[in-house]
C-alpha positions in Angstrom: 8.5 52.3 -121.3 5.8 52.2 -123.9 2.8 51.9 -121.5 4.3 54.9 -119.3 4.4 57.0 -122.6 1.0 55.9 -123.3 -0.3 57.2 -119.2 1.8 60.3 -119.8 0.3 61.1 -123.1 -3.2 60.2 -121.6 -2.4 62.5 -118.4 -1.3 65.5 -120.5 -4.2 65.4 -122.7 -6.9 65.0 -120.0 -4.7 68.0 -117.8 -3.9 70.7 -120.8 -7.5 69.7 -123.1 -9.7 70.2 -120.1 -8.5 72.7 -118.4 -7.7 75.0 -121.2 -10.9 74.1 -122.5 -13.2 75.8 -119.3 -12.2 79.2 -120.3 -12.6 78.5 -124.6 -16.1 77.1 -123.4 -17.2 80.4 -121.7 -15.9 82.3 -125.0 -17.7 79.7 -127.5 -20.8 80.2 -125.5 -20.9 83.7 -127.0 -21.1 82.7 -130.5 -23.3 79.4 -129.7 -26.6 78.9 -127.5 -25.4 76.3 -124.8 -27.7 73.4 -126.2 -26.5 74.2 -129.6 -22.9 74.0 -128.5 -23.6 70.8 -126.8 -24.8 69.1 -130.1 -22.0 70.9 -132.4 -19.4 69.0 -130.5 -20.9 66.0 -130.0 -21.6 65.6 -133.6 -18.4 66.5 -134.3 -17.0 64.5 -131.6 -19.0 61.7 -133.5 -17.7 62.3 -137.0 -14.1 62.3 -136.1 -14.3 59.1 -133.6 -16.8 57.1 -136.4 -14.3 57.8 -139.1 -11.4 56.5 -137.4 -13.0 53.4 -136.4 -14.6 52.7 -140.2 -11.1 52.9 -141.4 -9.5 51.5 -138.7 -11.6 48.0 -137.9 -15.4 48.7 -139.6 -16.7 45.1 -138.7 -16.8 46.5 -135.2 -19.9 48.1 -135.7 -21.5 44.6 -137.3 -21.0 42.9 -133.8 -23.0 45.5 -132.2 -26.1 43.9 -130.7 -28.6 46.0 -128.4 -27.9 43.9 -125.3 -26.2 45.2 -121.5 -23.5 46.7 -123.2 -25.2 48.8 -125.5 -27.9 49.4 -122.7 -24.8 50.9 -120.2 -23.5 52.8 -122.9 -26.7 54.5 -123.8 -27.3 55.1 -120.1 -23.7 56.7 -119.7 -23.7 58.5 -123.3 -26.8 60.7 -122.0 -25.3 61.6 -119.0 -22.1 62.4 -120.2 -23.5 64.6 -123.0 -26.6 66.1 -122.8 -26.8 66.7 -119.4 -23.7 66.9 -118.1 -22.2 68.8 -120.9 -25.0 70.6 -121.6 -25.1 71.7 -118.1 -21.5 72.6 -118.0 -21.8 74.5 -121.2 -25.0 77.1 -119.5 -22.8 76.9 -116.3 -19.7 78.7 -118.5 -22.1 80.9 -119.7 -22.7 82.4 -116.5 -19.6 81.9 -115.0 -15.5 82.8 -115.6 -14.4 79.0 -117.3 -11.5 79.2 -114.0 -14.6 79.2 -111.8 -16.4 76.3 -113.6 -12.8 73.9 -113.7 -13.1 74.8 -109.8 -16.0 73.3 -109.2 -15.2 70.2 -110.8 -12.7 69.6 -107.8 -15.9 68.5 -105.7 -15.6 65.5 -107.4 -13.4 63.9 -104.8 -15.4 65.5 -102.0 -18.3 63.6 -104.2 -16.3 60.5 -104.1 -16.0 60.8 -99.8 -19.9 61.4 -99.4 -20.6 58.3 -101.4 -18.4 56.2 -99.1 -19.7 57.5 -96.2 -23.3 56.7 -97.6 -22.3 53.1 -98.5 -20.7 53.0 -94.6 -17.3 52.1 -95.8 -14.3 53.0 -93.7 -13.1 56.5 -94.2 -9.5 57.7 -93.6 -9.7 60.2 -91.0 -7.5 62.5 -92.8 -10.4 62.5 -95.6 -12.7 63.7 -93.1 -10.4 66.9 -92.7 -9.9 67.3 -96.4 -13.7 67.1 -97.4 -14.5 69.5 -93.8 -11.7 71.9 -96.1 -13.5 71.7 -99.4 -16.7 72.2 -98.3 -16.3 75.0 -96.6 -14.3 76.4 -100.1 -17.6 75.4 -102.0 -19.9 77.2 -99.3 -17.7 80.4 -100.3 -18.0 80.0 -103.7 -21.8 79.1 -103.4 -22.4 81.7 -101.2 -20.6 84.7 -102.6 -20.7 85.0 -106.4 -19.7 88.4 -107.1 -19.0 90.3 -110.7 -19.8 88.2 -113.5 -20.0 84.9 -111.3 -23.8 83.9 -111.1 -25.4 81.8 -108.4 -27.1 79.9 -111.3 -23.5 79.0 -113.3 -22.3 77.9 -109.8 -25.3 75.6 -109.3 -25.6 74.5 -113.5 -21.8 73.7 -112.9 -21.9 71.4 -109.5 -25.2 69.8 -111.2 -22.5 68.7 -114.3 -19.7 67.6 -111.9 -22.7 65.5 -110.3 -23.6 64.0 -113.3 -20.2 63.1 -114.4 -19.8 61.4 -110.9 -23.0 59.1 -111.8 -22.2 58.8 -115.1 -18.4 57.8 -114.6 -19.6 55.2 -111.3 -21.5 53.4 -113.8 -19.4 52.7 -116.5 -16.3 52.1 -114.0 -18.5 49.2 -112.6 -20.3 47.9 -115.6 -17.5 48.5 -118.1 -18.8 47.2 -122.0 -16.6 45.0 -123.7 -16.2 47.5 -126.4 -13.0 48.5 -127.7 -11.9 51.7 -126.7 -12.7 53.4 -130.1 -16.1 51.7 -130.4 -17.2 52.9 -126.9 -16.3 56.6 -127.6 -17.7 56.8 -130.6 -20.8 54.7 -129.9 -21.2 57.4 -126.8 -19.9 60.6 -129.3 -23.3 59.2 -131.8 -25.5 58.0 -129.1 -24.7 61.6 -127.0 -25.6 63.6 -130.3 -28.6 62.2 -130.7 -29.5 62.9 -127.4 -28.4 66.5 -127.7 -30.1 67.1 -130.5 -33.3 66.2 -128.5 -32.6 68.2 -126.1 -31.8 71.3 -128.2 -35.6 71.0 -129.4 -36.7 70.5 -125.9 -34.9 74.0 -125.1 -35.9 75.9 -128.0 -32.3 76.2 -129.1 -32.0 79.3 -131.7 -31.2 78.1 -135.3 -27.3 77.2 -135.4 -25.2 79.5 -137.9 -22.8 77.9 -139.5 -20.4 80.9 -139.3 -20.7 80.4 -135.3 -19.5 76.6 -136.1 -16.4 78.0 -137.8 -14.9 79.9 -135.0 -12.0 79.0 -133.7 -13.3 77.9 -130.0 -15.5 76.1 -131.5 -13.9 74.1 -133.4 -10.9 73.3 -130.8 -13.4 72.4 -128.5 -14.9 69.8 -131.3 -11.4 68.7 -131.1 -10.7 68.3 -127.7 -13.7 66.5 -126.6 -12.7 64.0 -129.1 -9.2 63.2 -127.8 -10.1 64.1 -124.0 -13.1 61.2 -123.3 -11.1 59.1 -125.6 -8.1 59.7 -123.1 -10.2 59.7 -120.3 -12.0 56.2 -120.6 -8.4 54.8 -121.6 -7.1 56.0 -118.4 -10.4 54.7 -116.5 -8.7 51.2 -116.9 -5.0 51.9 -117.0 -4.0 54.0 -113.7 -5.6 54.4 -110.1 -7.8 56.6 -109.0 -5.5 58.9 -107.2 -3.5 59.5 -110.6 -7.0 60.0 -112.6 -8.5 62.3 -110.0 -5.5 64.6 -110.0 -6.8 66.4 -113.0 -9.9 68.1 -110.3 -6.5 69.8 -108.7 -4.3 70.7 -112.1 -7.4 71.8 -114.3 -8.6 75.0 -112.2 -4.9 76.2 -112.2 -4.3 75.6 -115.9 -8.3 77.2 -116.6 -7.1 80.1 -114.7 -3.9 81.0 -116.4 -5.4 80.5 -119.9 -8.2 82.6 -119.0 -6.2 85.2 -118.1 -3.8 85.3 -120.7 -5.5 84.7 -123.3 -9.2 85.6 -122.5 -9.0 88.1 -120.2 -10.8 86.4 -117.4 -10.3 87.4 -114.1 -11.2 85.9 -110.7 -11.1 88.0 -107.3 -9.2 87.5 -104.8 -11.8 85.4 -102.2 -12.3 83.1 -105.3 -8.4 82.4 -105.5 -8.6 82.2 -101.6 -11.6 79.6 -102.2 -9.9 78.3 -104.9 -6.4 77.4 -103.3 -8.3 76.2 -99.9 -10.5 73.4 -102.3 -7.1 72.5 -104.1 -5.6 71.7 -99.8 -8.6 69.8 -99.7 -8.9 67.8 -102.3 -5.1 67.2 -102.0 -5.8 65.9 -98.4 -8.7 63.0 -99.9 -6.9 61.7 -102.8 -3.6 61.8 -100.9 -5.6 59.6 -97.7 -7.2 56.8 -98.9 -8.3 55.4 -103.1 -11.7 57.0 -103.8 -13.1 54.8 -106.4 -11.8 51.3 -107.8 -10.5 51.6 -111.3 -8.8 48.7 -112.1 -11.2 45.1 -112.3 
């Protein structure tokens, strides 16, 4: 009973965090340079996860020793954050945050490609369902219209890309770090790295009255608790149940958007929209994408 609490808790938080957190990224990214935002929740991200795990088992951090672990983990922690997020964060500067959660359901279609480059047997249904979502992403690629940019559309499938990579190697060389330690040894690593990267950019100076807005601060917040959730439910459900978030988040994105942030999407972008969601149902429901469990 306990352990399905725990996966429903873990689902909820990965399903509500995310996707109301597309549309709250596109509004941040008008009080905060991209980069900027990048490091401010990272940082803060960091904070949070560091001071849990110095009051809750501090000799952790003693054992640390810069060996494969800690190599993976630096690997992952600089995709995950600097580039991925920081990609997604330009991307929902450009683009409506429904728009952006959209484009993260190409991770399944991702998922098919890289079978079909490794030459492993495909489910013939999957072959219908990725036909389905590309031709969804081909709309969306090809026809951004109001305030959907060409460039969001491409800065957004260059983060879900990057998450792909990023999430393929730590699923396969998973560090025997505790859960805690590995978030917040990626949260520390990440900032670090997104602080480099807002030099590299020429990031404007951050104001600290920007830090103190609401978005920003629940998105602090949320990345905390959603990579926690996330790499917990890396190693605790199957990849059908973890990739049902690329289906629920755009829906969940959309109707926060619009109710509370008066983003709107046209109608060919719902069309698009509901014709990725048939074809993303059609992979996961055909055949398990990527092995979770070791």
């Amino acid at each position: 009973m306990k352990s399905k609490l725990n996966v429903s808790l873990g689902l909820a938080t990965m399903w509500l965090m995310g996707g109301i957190g597309y549309p709250i990224l596109t509004v941040a990214t008008k009080h905060l340079a991209p980069m900027n935002l990048v490091f401010v929740r990272t940082f803060g991200t960091a904070i949070i996860l560091t001071s849990i795990l110095l009051i809750t088992a501090p000799k952790e951090f003693k054992e640390l020793k810069l060996n494969k672990d800690f190599g993976i983990t630096l690997i992952c922690s600089m995709l995950f954050y600097p580039i991925c997020s920081g990609s997604l964060a330009y991307a929902s500067s450009k683009t409506p945050g429904a728009i952006t959660a959209l484009l993260y359901s190409a991770l399944p279609v991702i998922s098919t490609i890289y079978l079909l480059i490794q030459k492993k047997p495909v489910h013939r249904k999957t072959f219908f369902g990725l036909a389905i979502a590309l031709v969804a992403l081909a709309i969306l690629v090809g026809t951004p219209t109001g305030n959907v940019t060409l460039i969001g559309i491409l800065a957004g499938l260059f983060s879900v890309l990057v998450w792909f990579i990023a999430t393929e190697i730590w699923i396969k060389f998973n560090p025997s770090y505790s859960l805690l330690m590995a978030t917040s040894l990626q949260a520390i690593i990440g900032s670090g790295g997104s602080y480099v990267a807002k030099l590299i950019f020429n990031a404007p100076a951050i104001n600290v009255d920007a830090v103190l807005q609401g978005s920003v601060i629940f998105l602090i917040f949320s990345l905390a608790t959603q990579h926690f959730a996330y790499l917990w439910l890396t190693t605790n459900v199957n990849s059908i149940t973890l990739m049902l978030f690329s289906i629920i988040n755009p829906f969940i994105a959309g109707v926060a958007g619009y109710l509370l942030f008066d983003q709107s999407i046209n109608a060919l972008q719902i069309a698009a929209g509901c014709l990725m969601s048939i074809g993303v149902y059609q992979i996961i429901k055909s055949q398990d994408l990527v092995t979770i469990r070791k």
